[in-house]
C-alpha positions in Angstrom: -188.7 6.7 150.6 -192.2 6.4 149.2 -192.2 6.9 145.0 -194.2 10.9 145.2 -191.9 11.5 148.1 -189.0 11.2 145.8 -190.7 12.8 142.7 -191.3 15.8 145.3 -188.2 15.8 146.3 -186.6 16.0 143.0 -188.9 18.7 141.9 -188.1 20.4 144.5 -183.9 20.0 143.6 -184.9 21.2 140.1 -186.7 24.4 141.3 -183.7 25.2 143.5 -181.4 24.6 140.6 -183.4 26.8 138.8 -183.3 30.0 141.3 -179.6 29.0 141.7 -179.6 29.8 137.6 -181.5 32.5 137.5 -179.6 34.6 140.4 -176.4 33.4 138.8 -178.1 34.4 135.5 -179.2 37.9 136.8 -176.6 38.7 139.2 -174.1 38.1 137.9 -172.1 40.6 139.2 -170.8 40.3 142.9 -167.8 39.3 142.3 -165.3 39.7 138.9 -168.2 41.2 136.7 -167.8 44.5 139.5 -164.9 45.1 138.0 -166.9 46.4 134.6 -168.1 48.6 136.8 -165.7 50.5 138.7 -163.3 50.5 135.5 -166.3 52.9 133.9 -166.5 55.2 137.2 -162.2 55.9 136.8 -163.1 55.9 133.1 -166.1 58.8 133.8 -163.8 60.4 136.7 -160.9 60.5 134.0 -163.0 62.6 131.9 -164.0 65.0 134.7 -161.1 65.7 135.8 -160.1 68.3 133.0 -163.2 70.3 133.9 -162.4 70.3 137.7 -158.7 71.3 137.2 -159.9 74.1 135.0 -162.3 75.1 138.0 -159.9 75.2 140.3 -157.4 77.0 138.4 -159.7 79.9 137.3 -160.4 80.6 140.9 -156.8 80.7 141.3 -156.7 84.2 139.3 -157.4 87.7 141.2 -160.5 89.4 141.2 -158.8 91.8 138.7 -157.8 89.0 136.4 -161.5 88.6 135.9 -162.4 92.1 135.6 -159.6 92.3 133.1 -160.8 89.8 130.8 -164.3 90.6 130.9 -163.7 94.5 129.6 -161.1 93.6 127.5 -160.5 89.9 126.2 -164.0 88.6 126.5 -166.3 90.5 124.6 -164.0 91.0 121.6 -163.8 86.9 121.5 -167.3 86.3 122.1 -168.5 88.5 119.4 -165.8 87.1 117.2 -167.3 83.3 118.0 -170.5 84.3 118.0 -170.4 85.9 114.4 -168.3 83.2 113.5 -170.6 80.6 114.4 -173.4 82.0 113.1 -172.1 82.1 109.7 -171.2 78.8 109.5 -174.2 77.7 110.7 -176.0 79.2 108.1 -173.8 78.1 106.0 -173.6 74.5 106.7 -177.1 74.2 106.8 -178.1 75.3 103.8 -175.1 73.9 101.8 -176.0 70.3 103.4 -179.5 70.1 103.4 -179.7 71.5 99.6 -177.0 69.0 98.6 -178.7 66.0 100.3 -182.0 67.2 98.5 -180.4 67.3 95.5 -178.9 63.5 95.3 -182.5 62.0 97.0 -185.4 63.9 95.1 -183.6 64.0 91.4 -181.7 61.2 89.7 -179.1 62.3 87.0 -175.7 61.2 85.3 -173.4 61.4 87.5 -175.5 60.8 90.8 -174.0 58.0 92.6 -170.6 59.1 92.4 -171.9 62.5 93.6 -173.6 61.1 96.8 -170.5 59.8 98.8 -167.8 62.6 96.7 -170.0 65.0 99.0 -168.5 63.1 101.9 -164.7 64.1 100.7 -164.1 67.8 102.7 -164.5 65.3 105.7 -161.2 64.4 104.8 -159.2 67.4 105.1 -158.8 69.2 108.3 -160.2 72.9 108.5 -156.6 73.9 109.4 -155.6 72.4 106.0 -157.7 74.1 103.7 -157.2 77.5 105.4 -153.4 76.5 104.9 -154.0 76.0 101.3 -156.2 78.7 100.2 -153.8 81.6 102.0 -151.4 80.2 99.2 -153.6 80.0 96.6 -155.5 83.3 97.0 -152.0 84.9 98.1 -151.8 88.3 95.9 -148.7 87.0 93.9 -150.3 83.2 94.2 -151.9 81.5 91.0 -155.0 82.5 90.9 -154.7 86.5 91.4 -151.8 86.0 89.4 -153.6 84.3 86.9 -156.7 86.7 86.7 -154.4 89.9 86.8 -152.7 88.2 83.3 -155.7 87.9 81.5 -157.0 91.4 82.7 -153.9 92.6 81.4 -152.8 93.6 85.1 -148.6 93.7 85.8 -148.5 94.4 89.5 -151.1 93.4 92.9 -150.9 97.1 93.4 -153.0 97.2 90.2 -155.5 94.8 91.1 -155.6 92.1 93.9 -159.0 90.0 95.0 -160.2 91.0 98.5 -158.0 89.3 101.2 -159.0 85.8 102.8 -157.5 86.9 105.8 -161.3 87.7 107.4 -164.0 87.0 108.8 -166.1 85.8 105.9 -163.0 84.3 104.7 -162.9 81.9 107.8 -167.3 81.7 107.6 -166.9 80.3 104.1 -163.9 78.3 104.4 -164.6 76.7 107.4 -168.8 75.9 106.1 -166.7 73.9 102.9 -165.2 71.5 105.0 -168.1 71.2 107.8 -171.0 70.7 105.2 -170.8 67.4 105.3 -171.7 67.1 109.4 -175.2 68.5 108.0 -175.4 66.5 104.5 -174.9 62.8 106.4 -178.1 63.0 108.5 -180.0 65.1 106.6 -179.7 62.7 103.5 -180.1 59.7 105.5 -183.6 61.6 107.0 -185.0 62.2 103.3 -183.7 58.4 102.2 -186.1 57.2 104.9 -189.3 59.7 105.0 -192.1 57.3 103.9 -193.2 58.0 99.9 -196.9 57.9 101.0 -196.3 61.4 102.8 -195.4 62.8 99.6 -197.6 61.2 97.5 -200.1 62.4 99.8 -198.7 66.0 99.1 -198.7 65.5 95.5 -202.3 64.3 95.1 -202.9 67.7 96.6 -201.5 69.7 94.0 -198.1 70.7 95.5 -195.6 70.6 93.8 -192.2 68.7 94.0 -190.1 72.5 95.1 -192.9 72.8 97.4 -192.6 69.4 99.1 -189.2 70.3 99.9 -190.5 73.3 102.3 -193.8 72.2 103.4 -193.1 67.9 103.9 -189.7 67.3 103.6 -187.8 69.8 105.4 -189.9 70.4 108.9 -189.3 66.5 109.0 -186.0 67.0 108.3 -185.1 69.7 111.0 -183.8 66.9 114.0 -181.3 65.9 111.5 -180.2 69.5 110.7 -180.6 70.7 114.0 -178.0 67.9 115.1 -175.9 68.7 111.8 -175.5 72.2 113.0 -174.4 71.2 116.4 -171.8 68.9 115.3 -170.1 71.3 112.9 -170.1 74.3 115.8 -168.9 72.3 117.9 -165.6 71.8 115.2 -166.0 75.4 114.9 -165.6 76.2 118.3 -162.7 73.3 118.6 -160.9 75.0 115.3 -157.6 76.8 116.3 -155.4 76.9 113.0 -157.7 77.9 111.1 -159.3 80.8 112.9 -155.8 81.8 113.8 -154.5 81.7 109.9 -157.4 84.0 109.0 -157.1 86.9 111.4 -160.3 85.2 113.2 -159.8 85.9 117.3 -161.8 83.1 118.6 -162.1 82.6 122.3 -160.0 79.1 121.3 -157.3 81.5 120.0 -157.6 83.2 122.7 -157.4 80.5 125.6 -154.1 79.3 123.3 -152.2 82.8 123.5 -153.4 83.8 126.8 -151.8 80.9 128.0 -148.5 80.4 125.5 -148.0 84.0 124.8 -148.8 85.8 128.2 -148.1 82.9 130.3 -151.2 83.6 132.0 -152.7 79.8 132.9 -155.4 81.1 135.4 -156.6 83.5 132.7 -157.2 81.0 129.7 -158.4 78.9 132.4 -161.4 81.8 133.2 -161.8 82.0 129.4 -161.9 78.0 128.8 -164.6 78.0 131.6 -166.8 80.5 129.8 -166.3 78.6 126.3 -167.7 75.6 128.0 -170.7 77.6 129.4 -170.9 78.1 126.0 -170.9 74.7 124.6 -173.1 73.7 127.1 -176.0 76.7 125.9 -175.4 75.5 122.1 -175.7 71.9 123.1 -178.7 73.0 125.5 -180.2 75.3 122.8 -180.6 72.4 120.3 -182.2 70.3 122.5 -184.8 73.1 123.4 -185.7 73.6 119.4 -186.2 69.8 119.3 -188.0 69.8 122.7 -191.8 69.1 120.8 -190.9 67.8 117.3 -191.9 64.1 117.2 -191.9 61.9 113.8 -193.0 58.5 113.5 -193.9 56.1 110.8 -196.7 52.8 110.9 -194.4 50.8 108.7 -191.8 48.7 109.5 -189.6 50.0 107.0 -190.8 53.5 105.1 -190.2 53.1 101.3 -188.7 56.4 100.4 -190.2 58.7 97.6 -189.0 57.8 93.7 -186.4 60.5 92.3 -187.3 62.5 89.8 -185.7 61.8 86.7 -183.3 64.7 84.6 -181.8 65.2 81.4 -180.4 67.6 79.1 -179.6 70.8 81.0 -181.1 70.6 84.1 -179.0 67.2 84.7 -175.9 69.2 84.1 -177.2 71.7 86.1 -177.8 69.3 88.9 -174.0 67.8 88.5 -173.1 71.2 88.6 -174.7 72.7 91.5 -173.8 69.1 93.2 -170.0 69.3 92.4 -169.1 73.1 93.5 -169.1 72.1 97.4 -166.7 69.0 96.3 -164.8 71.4 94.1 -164.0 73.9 96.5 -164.2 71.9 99.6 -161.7 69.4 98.3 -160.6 69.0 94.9 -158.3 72.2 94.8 -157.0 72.1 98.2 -156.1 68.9 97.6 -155.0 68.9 94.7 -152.4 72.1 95.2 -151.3 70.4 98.1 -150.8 67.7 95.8 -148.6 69.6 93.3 -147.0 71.5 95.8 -146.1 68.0 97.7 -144.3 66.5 94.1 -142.7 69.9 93.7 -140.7 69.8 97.0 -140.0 65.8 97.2 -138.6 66.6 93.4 -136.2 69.8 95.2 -135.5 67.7 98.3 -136.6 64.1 98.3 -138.2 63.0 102.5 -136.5 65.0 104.7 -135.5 62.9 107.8 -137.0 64.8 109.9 -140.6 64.6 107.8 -140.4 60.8 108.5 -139.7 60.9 112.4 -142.4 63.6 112.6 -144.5 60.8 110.4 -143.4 58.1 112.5 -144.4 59.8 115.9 -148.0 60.8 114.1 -148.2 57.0 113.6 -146.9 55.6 116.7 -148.5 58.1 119.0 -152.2 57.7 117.0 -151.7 53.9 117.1 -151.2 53.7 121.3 -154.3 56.3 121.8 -156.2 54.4 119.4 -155.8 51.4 121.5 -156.5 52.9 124.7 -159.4 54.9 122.9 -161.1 51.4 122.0 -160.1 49.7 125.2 -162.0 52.0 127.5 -164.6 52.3 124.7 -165.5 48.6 125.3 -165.6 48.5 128.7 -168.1 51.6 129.2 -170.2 50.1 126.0 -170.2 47.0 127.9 -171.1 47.8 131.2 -173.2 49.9 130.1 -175.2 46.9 128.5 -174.6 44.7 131.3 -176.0 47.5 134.1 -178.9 48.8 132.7 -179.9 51.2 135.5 -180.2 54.8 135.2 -176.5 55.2 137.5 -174.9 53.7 134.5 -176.2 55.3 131.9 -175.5 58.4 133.4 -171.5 57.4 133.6 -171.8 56.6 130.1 -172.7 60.1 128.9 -170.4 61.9 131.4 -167.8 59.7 129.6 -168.4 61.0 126.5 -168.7 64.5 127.5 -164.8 65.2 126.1 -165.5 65.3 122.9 -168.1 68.7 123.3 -165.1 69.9 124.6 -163.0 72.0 122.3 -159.9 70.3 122.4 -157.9 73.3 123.8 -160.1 73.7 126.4 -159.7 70.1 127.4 -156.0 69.9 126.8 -155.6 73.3 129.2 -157.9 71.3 131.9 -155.2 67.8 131.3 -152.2 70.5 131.5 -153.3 71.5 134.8 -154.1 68.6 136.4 -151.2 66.2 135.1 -148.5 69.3 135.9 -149.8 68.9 139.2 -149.3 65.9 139.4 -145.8 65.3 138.0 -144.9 68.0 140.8 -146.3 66.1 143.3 -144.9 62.6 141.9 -141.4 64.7 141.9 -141.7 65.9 145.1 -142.2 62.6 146.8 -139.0 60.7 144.8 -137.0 63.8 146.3 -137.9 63.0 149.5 -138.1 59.2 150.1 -135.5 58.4 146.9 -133.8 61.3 146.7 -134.4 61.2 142.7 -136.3 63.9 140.5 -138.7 62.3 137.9 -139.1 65.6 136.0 -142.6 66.1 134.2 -143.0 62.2 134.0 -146.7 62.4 132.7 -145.8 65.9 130.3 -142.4 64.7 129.2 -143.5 61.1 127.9 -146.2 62.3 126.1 -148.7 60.9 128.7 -151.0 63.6 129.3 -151.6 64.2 125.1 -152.4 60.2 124.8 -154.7 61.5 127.8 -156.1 63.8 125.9 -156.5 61.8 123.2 -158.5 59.3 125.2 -160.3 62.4 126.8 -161.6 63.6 123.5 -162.7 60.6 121.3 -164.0 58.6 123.6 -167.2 59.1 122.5 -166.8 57.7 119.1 -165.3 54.5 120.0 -168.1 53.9 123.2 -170.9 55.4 120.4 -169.8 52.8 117.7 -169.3 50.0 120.4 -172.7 50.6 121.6 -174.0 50.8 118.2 -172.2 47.3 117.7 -173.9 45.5 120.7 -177.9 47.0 120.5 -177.3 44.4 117.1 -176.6 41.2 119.7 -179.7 39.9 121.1 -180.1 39.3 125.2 -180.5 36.2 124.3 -177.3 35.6 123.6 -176.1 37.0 127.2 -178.9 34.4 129.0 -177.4 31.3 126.6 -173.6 31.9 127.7 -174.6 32.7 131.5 -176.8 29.7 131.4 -173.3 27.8 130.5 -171.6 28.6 133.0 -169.7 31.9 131.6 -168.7 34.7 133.7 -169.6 38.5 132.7 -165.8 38.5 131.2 -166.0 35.0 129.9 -169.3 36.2 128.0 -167.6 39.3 126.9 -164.8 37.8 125.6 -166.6 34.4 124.0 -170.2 36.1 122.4 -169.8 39.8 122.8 -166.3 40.9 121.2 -166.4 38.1 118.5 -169.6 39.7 117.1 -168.5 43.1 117.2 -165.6 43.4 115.8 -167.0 45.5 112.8 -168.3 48.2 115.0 -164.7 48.2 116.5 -162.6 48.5 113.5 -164.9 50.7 112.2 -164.0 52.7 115.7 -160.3 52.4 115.6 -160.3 53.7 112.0 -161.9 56.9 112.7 -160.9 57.4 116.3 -157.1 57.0 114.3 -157.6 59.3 111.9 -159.4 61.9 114.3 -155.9 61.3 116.8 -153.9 62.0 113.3 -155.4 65.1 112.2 -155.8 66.6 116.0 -154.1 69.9 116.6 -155.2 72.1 118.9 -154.6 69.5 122.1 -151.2 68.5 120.2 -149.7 72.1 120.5 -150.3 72.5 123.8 -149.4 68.9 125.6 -146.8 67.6 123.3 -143.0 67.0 124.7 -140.3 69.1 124.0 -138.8 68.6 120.4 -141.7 66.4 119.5 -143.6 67.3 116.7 -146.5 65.3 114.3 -147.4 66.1 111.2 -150.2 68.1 112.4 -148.0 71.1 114.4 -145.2 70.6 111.7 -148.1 72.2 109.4 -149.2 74.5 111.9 -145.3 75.9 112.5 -144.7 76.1 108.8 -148.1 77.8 108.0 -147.6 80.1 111.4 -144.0 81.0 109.5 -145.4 81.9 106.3 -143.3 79.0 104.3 -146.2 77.0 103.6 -144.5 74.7 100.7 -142.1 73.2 103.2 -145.4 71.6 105.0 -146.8 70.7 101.3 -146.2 66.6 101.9 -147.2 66.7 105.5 -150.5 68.3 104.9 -151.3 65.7 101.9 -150.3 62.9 103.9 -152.9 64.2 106.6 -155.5 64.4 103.8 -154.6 60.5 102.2 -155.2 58.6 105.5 -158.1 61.1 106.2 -159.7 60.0 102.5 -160.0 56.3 104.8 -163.2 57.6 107.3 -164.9 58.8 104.2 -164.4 55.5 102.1 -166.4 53.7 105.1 -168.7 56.1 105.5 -170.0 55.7 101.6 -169.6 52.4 102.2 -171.6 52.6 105.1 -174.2 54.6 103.5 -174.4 52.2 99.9 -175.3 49.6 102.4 -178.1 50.5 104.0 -179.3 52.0 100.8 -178.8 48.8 99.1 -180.4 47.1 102.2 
């Protein structure tokens, strides 16, 4: 063969070589790598399923059963949301956005340990505080026993504050321990406004209180907008709570409908409306967003300088800074505190306190797992399919968590019932066996709900986690000869297993402190430390749940820890 012959002949073995390499490099995915992809559709169809059972269940009730609950359950428990919501909106937004103001536009003693104490109400469930303040506030508790003794009172009949037990109880109890939903983005929005827009607004006489209402806060309002959102959403997924304070929300009433009327297609009908109605508040924020844009020319925006304070308006400041802390935190936790050395002195751990402590553990640990394993493989797939069908399985499996986790527990109840009776059905016949309520009994269909509901956060922080790997990286291993898996398992989980322990910690606590979907899909005789609180509190003998609570509230300290951390970071950075 002549000498150019052979050069053209191996060029033309390289360039096949090369379209070999680049459709093994860019399709990658006829084989094994499919696998990524179905797992996310089950992963998605999991998460629909709730929602179709719920469907088909409501349409199971009479024409009457509707009627019925639209002149007589649903109005009451709309309005009742409705106000509800609307209070601690306010609420929420104005304690959040003035604390974030506070700790970015003035420096003062005490500042830095303000900025991530703000974060601590995170740490104790809304159930917990209302469990804590009925005690405290209780007419022969401390405090109106206290104030009656120095008004020279002797008897409640005498004198006796107004009673928690209300609506404005639950508004302002419920906007301490949300805040903080509102305060995260909101500060993180002022830390990052470019100083040159304020200087600008300076050097045109404003002043610094003006700034806040004519710069800083219309930049600010995607962040409080999405602030909002997140803490009705808790609002709407709150059941303890509400139900401690006299509050009938339409979760309260999908959980008595249902346990107390044994009425399943009814709370159905009133699940389905609360998820029209998550899916307006969810639609409404969007539409107030619709035309707000904000962008900035530099690659990194130096925030504004703090304005300095001393004397009197730095205590002030502190002040002002430490009353959400105070009340949101310090004296719920620290009564439950007292009150949790008070009975361990009178009765030591109860046996039955550390079984209901070990199933919290084991039972968070297992859903935890399965949380971050699906997690991955949507965040993954997601990255490795980059078309518009993906994506839109991604956020259908993340739709659970806008689910109030009643609604979505009723939705798992229905479905896995059905099919334990179907499961049963079919060992009668060809075994001759009964397997019972396999999925109900072994605590299944609550790990299912678990996996339901906080799939978001692990597939949100996984994602979050891989947009930091370059493509680069993907081309490199698939250039060596590594399968989708091989890459995964090589490049991809090495790098990110920040992002997932990051996941696992708060998807764990979140899975601890869970109590709506826990009443209503745990076994028989199985309790966590969440509904041992709940059944106390419901009974009126809230010191026998003292330690419980305060355990819930120590491992819920944990999130908060990483979130400061989190946020000192990227300050520092």
């Amino acid at each position: 063969m002549p000498r150019g012959a052979a050069f053209l002949h191996s060029g033309d073995d390289v360039s096949e070589r090369n379209f070999r390499g680049q459709r093994r490099l860019f399709k990658p995915f006829r084989s094994r790598g499919r696998v990524w992809l179905f797992a996310s559709f089950v992963i998605a169809a999991l998460v629909m399923v709730p929602v179709a059972a719920l469907l088909w269940q409501a349409l199971q009730g009479s024409a009457g059963l509707w009627s019925h609950l639209a002149r007589f359950v649903l109005p009451h428990a709309l309005s009742q949301t409705a106000i509800l919501m609307a209070g601690v909106g306010v609420l929420v937004a104005a304690i959040g956005t003035g604390a974030a103001w506070l700790v970015t536009a003035y420096d003062f003693k005490g500042k830095r340990v303000l900025e991530w104490a703000l974060l601590l109400p995170l740490a104790v469930p809304t159930y917990i505080v209302a469990y804590a303040y009925l005690d405290l506030l209780h007419p022969l508790g401390p405090v109106q026993s206290g104030v009656r003794a120095v008004l020279g009172y002797d008897s409640p009949r005498q004198f006796r504050l107004p009673d928690i037990r209300s609506m404005s109880g639950a508004i302002i109890l419920l906007s301490l321990v949300l805040y903080p939903y509102v305060y995260l983005p909101v500060r993180a929005m002022f830390m990052t406004q470019a100083a040159n827009l304020v200087e600008v607004a300076r050097t045109l006489g404003i002043r610094r209180r003006a700034i806040f209402w004519r710069v800083a806060m219309p930049l600010a309002r995607p962040a409080v907008a999405v602030g909002v959102s997140l803490a009705l959403m808790e609002t709407l997924n709150d059941i303890g709570a509400s139900e401690f304070l006299g509050v009938r929300s339409l979760t309260v009433s999908i959980y008595t409908t249902w346990v107390t009327r044994s009425d399943l297609p009814g709370a159905a009908q009133i699940a389905l409306a609360m998820i029209v109605l998550v899916i307006a508040l969810v639609s409404l924020e969007r539409w107030a967003r619709r035309r707000q844009r904000y962008s900035i020319t530099a690659q990194r925006a130096r925030s504004f300088a703090p304005k300095p304070l001393k004397g009197k308006a730095a205590a002030l400041a502190l002040v002002l800074g430490l009353l959400p802390v105070v009340f949101g935190f310090l004296l719920p936790a620290g009564y439950l505190a007292v009150e949790a050395w008070k009975r361990f002195q009178f009765a030591g751990l109860s046996g039955k306190l550390l079984i209901e402590a070990r199933n919290t553990f084991t039972l968070s640990a297992l859903a935890t797992v399965a949380v971050l394993v699906c997690g991955l493989v949507v965040a993954f797939a997601a990255r490795s399919y980059p078309q518009r069908g993906m994506q839109a399985v991604s956020r259908i499996s993340t739709l659970g968590y806008a689910m109030p986790g009643t609604v979505l527990a009723l939705g798992i109840l229905i479905a896995t019932a059905g099919f334990d009776r179907f499961l049963d059905a079919q060992a009668r016949e060809w075994l001759g066996v009964s397997t019972g309520l396999l999925l109900i009994g072994s605590g299944a269909a609550l790990g299912y709900a678990y996996l339901a509901r906080f799939l978001a956060i692990s597939v949100g922080s996984v994602e979050a986690g891989l947009t930091r790997i370059p493509r680069s990286y993907d081309q490199a291993a698939r250039t060596l000869g590594h399968s989708l898996t091989g890459t995964f398992r090589h490049v991809h989980l090495p790098l990110s297993k920040a992002a997932i322990a990051a996941a696992g910690l708060l998807v764990f606590v979140d899975c601890m402190k869970e109590l709506s979907a826990t009443l209503l899909l745990r076994p028989l005789n199985f309790e966590t430390l969440a509904t041992h609180l709940y059944g106390e509190a419901a009974r009126g003998t809230y010191e026998e749940a003292s330690i419980a609570a305060l355990a819930i509230v120590v491992v819920g300290i944990l999130p908060v820890i990483l979130l400061a951390r989190i946020g000192r970071n990227e300050q520092q950075g």
